[in-house]
C-alpha positions as a printed Julia matrix, in Angstrom:
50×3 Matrix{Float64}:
 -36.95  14.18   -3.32
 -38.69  13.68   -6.29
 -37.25  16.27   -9.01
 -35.72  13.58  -11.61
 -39.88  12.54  -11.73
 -40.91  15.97  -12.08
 -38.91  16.79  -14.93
 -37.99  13.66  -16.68
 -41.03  11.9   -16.42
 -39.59   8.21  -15.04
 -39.01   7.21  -12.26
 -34.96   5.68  -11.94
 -35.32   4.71   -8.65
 -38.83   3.64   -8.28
 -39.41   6.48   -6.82
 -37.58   6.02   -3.22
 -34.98   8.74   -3.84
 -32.2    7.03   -4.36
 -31.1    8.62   -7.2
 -31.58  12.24   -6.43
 -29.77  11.48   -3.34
 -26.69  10.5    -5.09
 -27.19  13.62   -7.81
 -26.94  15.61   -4.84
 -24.35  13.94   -2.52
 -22.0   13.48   -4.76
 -21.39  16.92   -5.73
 -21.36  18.05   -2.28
 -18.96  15.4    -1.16
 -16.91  16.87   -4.2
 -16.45  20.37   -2.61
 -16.4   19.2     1.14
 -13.13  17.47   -0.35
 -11.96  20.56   -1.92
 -12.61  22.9     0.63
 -10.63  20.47    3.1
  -7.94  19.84    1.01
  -7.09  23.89    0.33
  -7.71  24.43    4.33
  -5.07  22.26    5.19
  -3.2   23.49    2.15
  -2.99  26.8     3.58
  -2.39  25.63    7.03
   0.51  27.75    8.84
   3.07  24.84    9.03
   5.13  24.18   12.09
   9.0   25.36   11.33
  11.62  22.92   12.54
  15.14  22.97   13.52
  17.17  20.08   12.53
């Protein structure tokens, strides 16, 4: 993972990845999150009888 050399021309990270890991996990993490949070959102919820 090398595409912030490629294109930028410097290397951030000295070129072990670092970087480009966290440009990508971040996002990702970001719509895990999302896609967890409207699952559970639209969850059938359990009616109760008080």
């Amino acid at each position: 993972m090398d595409f912030i050399e490629r294109i930028f021309g410097f290397s951030p990270d000295a070129g072990s990845g670092a970087a480009e890991l966290i440009l990508v996990a971040i996002p990702v993490l970001i719509l895990a999150s999302i896609a967890a949070y409207r699952r559970r959102w639209r969850a059938p919820r359990a009616f109760t009888t008080h």
